[in-house]
C-alpha positions as CSV (number, residue, x, y, z in Angstrom):
1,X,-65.9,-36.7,-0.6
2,X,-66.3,-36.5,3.3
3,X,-69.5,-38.1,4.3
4,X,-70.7,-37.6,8.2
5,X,-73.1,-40.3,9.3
6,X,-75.2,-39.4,12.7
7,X,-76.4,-42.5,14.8
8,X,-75.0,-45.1,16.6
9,X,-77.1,-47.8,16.2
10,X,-77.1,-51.3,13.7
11,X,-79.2,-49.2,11.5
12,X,-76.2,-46.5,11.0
13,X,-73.6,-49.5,10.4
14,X,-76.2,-50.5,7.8
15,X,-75.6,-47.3,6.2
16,X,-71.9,-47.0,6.8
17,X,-71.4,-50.6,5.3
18,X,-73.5,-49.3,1.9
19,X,-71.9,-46.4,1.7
20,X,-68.3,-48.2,1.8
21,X,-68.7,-49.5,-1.6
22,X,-68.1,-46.0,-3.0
23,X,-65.0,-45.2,-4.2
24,X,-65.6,-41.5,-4.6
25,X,-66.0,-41.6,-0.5
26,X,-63.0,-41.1,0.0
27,X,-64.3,-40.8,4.3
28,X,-66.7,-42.0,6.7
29,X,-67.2,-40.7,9.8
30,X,-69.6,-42.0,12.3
31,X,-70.8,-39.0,15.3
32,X,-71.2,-41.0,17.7
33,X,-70.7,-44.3,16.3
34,X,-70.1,-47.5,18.5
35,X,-67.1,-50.2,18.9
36,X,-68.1,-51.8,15.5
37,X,-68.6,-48.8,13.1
38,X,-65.2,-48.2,14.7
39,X,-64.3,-50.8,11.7
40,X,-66.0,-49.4,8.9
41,X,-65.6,-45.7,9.8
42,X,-64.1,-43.0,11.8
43,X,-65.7,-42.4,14.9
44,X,-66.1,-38.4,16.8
45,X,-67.7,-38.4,20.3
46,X,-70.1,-36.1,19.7
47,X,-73.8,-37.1,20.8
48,X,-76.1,-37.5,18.1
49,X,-78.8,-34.6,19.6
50,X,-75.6,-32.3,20.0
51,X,-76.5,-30.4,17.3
52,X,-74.2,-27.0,17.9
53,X,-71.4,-29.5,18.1
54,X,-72.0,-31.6,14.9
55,X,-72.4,-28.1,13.2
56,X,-69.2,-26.9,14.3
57,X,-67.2,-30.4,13.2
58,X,-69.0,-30.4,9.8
59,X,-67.5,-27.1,9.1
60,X,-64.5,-27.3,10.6
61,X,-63.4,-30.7,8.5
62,X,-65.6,-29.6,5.6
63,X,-67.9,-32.5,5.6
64,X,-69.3,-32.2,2.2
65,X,-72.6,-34.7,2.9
66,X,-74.4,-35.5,6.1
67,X,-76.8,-38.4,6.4
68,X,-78.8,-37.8,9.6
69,X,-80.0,-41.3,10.8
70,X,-81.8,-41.4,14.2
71,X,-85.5,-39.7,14.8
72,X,-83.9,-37.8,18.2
73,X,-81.6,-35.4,15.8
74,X,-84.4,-35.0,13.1
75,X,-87.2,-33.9,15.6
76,X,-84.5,-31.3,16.9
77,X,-83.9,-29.3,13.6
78,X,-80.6,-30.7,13.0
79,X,-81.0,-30.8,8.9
80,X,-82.8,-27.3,9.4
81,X,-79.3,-26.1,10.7
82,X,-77.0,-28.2,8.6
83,X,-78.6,-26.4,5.4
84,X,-78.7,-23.2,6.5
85,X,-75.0,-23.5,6.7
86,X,-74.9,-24.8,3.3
87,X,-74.3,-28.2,4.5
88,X,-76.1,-30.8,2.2
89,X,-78.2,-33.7,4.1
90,X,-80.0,-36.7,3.9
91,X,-82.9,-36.6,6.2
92,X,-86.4,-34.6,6.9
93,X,-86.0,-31.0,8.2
94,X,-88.1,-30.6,11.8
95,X,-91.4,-29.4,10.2
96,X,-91.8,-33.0,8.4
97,X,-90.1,-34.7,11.3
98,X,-93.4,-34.2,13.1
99,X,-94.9,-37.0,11.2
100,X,-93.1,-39.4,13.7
101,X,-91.8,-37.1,16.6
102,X,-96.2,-36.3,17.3
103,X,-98.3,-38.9,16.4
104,X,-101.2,-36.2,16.6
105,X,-99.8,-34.6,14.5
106,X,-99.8,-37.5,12.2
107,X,-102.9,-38.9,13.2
108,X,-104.4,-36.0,12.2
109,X,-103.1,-35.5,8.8
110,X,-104.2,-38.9,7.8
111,X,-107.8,-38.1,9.0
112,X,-107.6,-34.7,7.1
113,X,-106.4,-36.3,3.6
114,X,-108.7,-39.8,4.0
115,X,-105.4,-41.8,4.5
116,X,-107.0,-45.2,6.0
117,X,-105.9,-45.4,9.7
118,X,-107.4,-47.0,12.8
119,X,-110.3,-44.3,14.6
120,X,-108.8,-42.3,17.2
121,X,-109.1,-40.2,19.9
122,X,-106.5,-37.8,21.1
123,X,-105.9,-36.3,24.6
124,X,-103.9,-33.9,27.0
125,X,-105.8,-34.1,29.8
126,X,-105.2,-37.3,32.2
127,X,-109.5,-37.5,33.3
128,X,-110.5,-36.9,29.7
129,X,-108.3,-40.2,29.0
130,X,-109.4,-42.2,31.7
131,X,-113.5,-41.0,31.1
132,X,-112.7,-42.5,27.9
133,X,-111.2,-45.9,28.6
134,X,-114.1,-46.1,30.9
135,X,-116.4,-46.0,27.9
136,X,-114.0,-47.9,25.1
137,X,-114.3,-51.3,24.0
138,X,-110.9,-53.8,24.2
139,X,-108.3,-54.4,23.0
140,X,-107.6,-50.2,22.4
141,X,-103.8,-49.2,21.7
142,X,-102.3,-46.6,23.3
143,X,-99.2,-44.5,22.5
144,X,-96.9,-41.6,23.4
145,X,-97.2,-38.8,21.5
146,X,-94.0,-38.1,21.0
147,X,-90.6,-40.3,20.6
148,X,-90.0,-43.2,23.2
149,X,-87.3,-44.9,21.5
150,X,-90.0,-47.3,19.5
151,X,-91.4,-48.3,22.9
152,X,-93.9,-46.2,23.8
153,X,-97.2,-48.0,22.1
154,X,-99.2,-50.1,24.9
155,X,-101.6,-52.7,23.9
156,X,-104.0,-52.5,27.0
157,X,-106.1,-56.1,26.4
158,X,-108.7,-54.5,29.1
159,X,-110.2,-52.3,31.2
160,X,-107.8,-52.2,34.2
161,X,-104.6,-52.7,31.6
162,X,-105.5,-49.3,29.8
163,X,-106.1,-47.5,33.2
164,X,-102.5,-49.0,34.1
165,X,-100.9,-47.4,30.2
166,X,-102.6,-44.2,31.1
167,X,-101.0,-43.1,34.3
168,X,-98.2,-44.7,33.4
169,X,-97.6,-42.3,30.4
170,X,-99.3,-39.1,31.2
171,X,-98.9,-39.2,35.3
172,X,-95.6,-41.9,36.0
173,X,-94.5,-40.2,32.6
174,X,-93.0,-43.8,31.8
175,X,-91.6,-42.4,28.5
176,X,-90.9,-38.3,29.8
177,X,-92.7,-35.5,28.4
178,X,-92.9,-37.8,24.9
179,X,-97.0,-38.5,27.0
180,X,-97.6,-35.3,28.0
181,X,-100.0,-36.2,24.8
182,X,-101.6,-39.3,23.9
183,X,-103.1,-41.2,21.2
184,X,-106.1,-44.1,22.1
185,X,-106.9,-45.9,18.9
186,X,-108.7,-48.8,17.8
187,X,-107.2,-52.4,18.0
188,X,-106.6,-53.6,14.4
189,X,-106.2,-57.0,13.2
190,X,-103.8,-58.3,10.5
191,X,-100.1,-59.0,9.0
192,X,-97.8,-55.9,9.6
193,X,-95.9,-54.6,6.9
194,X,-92.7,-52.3,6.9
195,X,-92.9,-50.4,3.7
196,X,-89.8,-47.8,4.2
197,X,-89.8,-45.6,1.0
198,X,-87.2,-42.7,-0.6
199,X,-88.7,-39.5,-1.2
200,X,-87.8,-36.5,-2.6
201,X,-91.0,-34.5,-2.0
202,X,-92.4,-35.2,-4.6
203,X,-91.5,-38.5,-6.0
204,X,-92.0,-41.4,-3.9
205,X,-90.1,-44.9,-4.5
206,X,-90.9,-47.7,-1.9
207,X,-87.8,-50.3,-1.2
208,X,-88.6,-54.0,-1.1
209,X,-91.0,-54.5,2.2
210,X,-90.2,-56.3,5.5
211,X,-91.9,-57.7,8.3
212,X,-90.3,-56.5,11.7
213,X,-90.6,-58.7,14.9
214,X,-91.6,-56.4,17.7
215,X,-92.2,-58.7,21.1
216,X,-89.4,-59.7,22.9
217,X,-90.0,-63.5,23.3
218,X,-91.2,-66.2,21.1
219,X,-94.4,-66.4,19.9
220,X,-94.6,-62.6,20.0
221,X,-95.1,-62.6,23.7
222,X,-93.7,-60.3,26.4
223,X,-93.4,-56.0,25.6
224,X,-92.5,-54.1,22.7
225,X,-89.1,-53.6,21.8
226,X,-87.5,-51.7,19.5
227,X,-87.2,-54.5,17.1
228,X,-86.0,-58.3,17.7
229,X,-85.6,-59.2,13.7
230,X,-86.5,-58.7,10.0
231,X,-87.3,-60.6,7.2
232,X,-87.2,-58.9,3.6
233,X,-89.5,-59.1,1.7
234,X,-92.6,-59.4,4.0
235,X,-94.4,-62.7,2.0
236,X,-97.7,-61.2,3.0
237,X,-97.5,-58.0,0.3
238,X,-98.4,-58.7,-2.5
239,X,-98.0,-56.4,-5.7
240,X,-101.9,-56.2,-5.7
241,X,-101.5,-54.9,-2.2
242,X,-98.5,-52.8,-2.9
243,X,-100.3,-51.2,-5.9
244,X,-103.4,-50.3,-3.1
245,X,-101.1,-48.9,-1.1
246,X,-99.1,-46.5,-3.5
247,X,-103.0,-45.7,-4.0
248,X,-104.2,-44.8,-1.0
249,X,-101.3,-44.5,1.7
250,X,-97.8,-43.5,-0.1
251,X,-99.1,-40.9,-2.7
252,X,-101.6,-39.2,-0.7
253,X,-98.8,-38.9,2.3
254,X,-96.4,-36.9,0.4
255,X,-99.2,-34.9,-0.8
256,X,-100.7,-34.2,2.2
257,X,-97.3,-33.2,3.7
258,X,-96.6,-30.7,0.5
259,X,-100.0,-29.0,1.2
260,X,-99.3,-28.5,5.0
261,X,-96.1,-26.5,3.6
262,X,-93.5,-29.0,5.0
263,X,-92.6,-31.2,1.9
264,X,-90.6,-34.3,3.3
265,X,-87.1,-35.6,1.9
266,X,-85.4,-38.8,3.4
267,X,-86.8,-42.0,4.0
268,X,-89.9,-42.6,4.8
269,X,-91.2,-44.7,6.7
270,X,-94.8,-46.9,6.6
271,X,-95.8,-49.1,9.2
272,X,-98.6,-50.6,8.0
273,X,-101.7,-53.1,9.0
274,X,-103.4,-55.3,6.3
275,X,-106.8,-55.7,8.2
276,X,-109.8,-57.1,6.7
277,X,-111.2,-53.5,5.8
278,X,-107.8,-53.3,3.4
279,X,-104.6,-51.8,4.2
280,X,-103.9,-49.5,6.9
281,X,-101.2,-47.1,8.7
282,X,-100.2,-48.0,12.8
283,X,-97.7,-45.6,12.5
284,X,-95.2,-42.8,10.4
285,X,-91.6,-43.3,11.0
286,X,-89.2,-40.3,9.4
287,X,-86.3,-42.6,8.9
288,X,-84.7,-45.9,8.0
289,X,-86.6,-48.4,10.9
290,X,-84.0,-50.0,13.0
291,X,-83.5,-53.1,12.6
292,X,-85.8,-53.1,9.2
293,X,-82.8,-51.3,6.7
294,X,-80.2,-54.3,8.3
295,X,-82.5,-56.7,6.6
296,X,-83.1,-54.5,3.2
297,X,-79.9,-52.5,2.4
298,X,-78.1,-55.8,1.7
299,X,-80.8,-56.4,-1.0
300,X,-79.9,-52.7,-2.4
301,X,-77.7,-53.2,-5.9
302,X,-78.0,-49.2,-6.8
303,X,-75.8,-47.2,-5.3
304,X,-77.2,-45.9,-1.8
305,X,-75.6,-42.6,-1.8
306,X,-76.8,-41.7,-5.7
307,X,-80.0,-42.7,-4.5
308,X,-79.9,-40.1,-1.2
309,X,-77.8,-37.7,-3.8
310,X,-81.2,-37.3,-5.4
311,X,-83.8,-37.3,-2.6
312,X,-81.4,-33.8,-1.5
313,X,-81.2,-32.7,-5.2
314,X,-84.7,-33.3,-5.7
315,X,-83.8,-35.6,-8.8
316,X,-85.1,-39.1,-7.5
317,X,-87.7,-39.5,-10.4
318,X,-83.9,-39.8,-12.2
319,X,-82.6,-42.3,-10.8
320,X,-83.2,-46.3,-11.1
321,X,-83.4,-48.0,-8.1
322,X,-82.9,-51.8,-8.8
323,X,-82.9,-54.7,-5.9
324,X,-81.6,-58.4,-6.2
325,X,-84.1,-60.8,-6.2
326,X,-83.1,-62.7,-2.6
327,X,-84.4,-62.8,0.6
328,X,-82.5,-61.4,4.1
329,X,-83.0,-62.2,7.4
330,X,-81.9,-60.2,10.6
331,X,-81.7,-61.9,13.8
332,X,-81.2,-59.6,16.4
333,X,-79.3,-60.0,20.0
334,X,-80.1,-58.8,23.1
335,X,-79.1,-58.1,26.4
336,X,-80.8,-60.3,28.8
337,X,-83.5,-58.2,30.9
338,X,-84.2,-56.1,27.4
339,X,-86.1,-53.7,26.8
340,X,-86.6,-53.4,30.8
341,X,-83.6,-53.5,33.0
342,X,-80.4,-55.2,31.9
343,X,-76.5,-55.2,32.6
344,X,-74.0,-54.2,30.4
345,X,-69.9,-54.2,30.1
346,X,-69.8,-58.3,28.8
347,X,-67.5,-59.7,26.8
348,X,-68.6,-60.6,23.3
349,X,-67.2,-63.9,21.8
350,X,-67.0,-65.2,18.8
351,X,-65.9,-61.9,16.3
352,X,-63.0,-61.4,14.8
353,X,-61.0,-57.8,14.5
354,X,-62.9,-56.2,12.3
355,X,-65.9,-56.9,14.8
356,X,-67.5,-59.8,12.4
357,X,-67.2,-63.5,11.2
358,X,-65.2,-65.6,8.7
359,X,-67.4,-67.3,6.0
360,X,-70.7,-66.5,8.1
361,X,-73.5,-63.6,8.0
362,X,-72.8,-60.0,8.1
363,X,-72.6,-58.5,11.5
364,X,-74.1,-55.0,12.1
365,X,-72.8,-53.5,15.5
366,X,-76.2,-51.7,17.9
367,X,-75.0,-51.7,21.2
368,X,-71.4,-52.4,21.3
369,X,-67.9,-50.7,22.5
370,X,-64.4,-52.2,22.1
371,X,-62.1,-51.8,24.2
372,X,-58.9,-53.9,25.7
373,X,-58.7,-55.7,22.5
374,X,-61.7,-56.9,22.2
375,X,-65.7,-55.9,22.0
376,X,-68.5,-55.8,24.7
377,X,-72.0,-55.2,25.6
378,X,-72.9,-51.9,25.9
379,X,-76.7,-51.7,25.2
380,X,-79.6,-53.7,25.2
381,X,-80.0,-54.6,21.4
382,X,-76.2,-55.7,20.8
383,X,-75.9,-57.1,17.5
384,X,-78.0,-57.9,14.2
385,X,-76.8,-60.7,12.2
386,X,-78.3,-60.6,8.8
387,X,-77.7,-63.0,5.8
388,X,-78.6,-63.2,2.2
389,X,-80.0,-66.3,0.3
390,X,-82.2,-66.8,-2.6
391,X,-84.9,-68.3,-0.4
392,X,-86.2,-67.1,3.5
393,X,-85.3,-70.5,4.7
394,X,-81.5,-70.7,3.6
395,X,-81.1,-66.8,4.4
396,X,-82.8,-67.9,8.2
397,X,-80.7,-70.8,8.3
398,X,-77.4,-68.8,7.6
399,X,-78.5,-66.2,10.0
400,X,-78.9,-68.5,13.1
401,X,-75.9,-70.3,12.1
402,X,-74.1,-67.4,13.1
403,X,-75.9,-66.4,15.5
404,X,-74.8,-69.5,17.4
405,X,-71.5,-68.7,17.2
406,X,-71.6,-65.3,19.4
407,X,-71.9,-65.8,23.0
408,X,-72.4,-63.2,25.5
409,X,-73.3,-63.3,29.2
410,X,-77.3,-63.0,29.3
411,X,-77.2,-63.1,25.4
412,X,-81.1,-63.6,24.5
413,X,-82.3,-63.9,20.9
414,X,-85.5,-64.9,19.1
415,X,-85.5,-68.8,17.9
416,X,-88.6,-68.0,15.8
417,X,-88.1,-64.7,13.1
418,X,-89.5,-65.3,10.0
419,X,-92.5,-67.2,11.6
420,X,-94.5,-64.6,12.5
C-alpha cells in the first residue's frame, strides 16, 4: 500500500505520523512536504495546487490512496480528478468544498436549512458594503468570501475600523480575489468550539472537540492567525451541548449538503460559538483545522486510515471509532513578525535527526526545511509541540517544557494556551 499525502503543513505531519502506525503502509509520501515530514515520509516537490502534476505521479508510481489535506487543492477539484482516474481519496470533491472555499455559499445554506448562525448580510459591490456599515451596529465581523489562508475574518470594533476591513478586502484586495465577495455578520459572544467530524455523506461521527487559540499574543490580543495552539477536549462542551449540536448543526449539515446534490466526504469541519441564544456556527471548514488535528489525532486509538478507508467507501456507520480518555495540548511557534511580515532561513536548535526531542513532547514540523545538516525556519508558524497527559495541566506542562528547549531567532510563542 502506497499512500500520497498532500500538504505541507503541522497538520499533514499529523496525518503522516498516524498513518505510520500501519503496517500494511508499506509508503508515505508527502507532495510537497517540509524538512520534518522529510523524517516520517518521502517527500516530491510537487506544489500542493499542482494538480495535473500530482495526477501524473499518482499514476505513474501507482499510489493506491490519496489523502488530500489542505483547503487550496480541495476548492481546485483535485479529488474530482483523482477519482475520475480511479484514484481513491480522502477529502471533499469541489462541489462540497464550497462550504469553506465561499462563505456565501455556506452562509446561505445554513439560512436555507435553519442551521443557527450569526444574521448576515452579503455583498459584491464595494458602496452597498460601506452604505451598510454606515447603518450597522458594533462590533460586526467581516470576512473574505473565499480562502485567505484562515486570516481573512476582521473584527471591526467600530465604525471607522469596518470602513478600514472593507477597502481593505474588496478595494486593497488584502486577501486577492478571495474579497471580491464579502460576508458582514453579527458580533457573537461566547466560548468557541472546534468540533472537526468524519463523514461519509451520510453518516456523521464528530472526534473529541478542541478549543483553538486564534490571536497572536497573550490575552488573545493582536490579529488573527491561523492558529497559535489547541487544547483537546474543549472543557466548555459538554455532552448536553454536544447532543444540541448533533441536533441542530451536524445532522442538518450533511443533510442540507445531500439535498443541494453535493454529498460531502472527508472531514468536516465545525467552528462553532456557544452564545447565550445556544450554539452556533462562525464558520465551515472542509478539512482537518491546522493546528486543531495536532492536538486530537494523538488522542485517536482506531486506526486513522480504516476510519478514512470508510468515509471513501461510504462504510463509516461500520466502523468504531474509540479515543483515550487524556487531554493534549499544542503549543505552537512562530516566526517573530507573524502573521504580518517576518524573516525566515534561522537555525532551529534544540532537535535531534529525526527533527524532534528525546523524552519530551511530539514535534510536528509547519514551516520548516533542512538543510546543511540541520533544520530551519522557513515559514511563519514553525513548529507545534503537542503532548499527552491524563489531565490539561500535566499535558500543558509537558508541552511548554519542550517548548523551552527549541530556540530560534525571533522565536515567539503563546505563554498562556489552555487559558482562554
Amino acid at each position: 500500500m502506497k499512500v500520497l499525502v498532500i500538504g505541507s503543513g503541522g497538520r499533514e505531519h499529523a496525518i503522516i505520523k498516524a498513518l505510520k502506525k500501519e503496517e500494511r503502509i508499506k509508503q508515505i509520501l508527502a507532495a510537497p512536504g517540509n524538512g520534518g515530514i522529510n523524517c516520517d515520509a518521502e517527500c516530491v516537490p510537487i506544489k500542493a495546487t499542482d494538480i495535473s502534476a500530482v495526477k501524473e505521479f499518482v499514476l505513474t508510481n501507482n499510489i493506491n490512496y490519496v489523502i488530500v489535506a489542505p483547503d487550496d487543492p480541495l476548492a481546485l477539484g483535485m479529488v474530482d480528478v483523482l477519482e475520475k482516474e480511479g484514484i481513491r481519496c480522502f477529502g471533499p470533491n469541489k462541489s462540497s468544498a464550497r462550504i469553506e472555499s465561499s462563505k456565501v455559499f455556506s452562509k446561505n445554506l445554513m439560512k436555507k436549512y435553519g442551521i443557527p448562525t450569526a444574521s448576515y448580510e452579503t455583498f459584491s459591490d464595494i458602496k452597498q458594503a460601506l452604505s451598510y456599515v454606515e447603518s450597522s451596529s458594533f462590533p460586526l465581523v467581516i470576512k473574505a468570501d473565499g480562502l485567505a489562508l484562515g486570516k481573512g475574518v476582521i473584527i471591526a470594533e467600530n465604525k471607522a475600523d469596518a470602513i478600514t476591513a472593507v477597502n481593505s478586502i474588496m478595494l486593497e484586495k488584502k486577501f486577492g480575489e478571495s474579497g471580491s465577495n464579502i460576508v458582514i455578520e453579527e458580533f457573537l459572544t461566547g466560548p468557541e468550539v472546534t468540533a472537526l467530524s468524519f463523514t461519509d455523506g451520510k453518516t456523521i461521527v464528530p472526534m473529541i472537540s478542541s478549543m483553538d487559540h486564534k490571536r497572536v499574543f497573550d490575552g488573545n490580543k493582536g490579529p488573527n492567525t491561523g492558529g497559535m495552539g489547541v487544547i483537546a477536549p474543549n472543557p466548555h462542551y459538554t455532552k448536553e451541548i454536544a447532543a444540541v449540536c448533533e441536533k441542530t448543526i451536524f445532522l442538518p449539515t450533511v443533510s442540507a449538503l445531500q439535498k443541494e446534490g453535493c454529498p460531502f466526504k472527508g472531514c468536516l469541519y465545525f467552528g462553532l460559538m456557544l452564545t447565550p441564544r445556544g450554539p452556533m456556527v462562525i464558520e465551515y471548514n472542509c478539512r482537518f483545522g491546522d493546528p486543531e488535528t495536532q492536538a486530537i489525532l494523538p488522542l485517536l486509538e482506531t486506526s486513522l486510515f480504516d476510519i478514512m478507508s470508510a468515509v471513501t467507501d461510504g462504510k463509516l456507520s461500520e466502523i468504531d471509532i474509540r479515543w483515550k480518555n487524556a487531554h493534549c495540548a499544542c503549543v505552537v511557534m512562530a516566526s517573530g513578525g507573524y502573521p504580518q511580515s517576518y524573516k525566515t532561513g534561522f537555525a532551529i536548535n534544540g532537535l535531534n535527526s529525526a527533527g524532534g526531542v528525546e523524552n519530551g513532547a511530539v514535534i510536528y514540523h509547519a514551516g520548516t526545511e533542512y538543510k546543511e545538516g540541520g533544520f530551519f525556519t522557513a515559514g511563519g508558524r514553525v513548529l507545534g509541540i503537542s503532548a499527552t497527559g491524563n489531565t490539561l495541566e500535566t499535558a500543558l506542562e509537558e508541552a511548554y517544557k519542550t517548548a523551552g528547549k527549541l530556540t530560534f531567532k525571533d522565536a515567539h510563542y503563546r505563554k498562556d494556551i489552555g487559558k482562554y
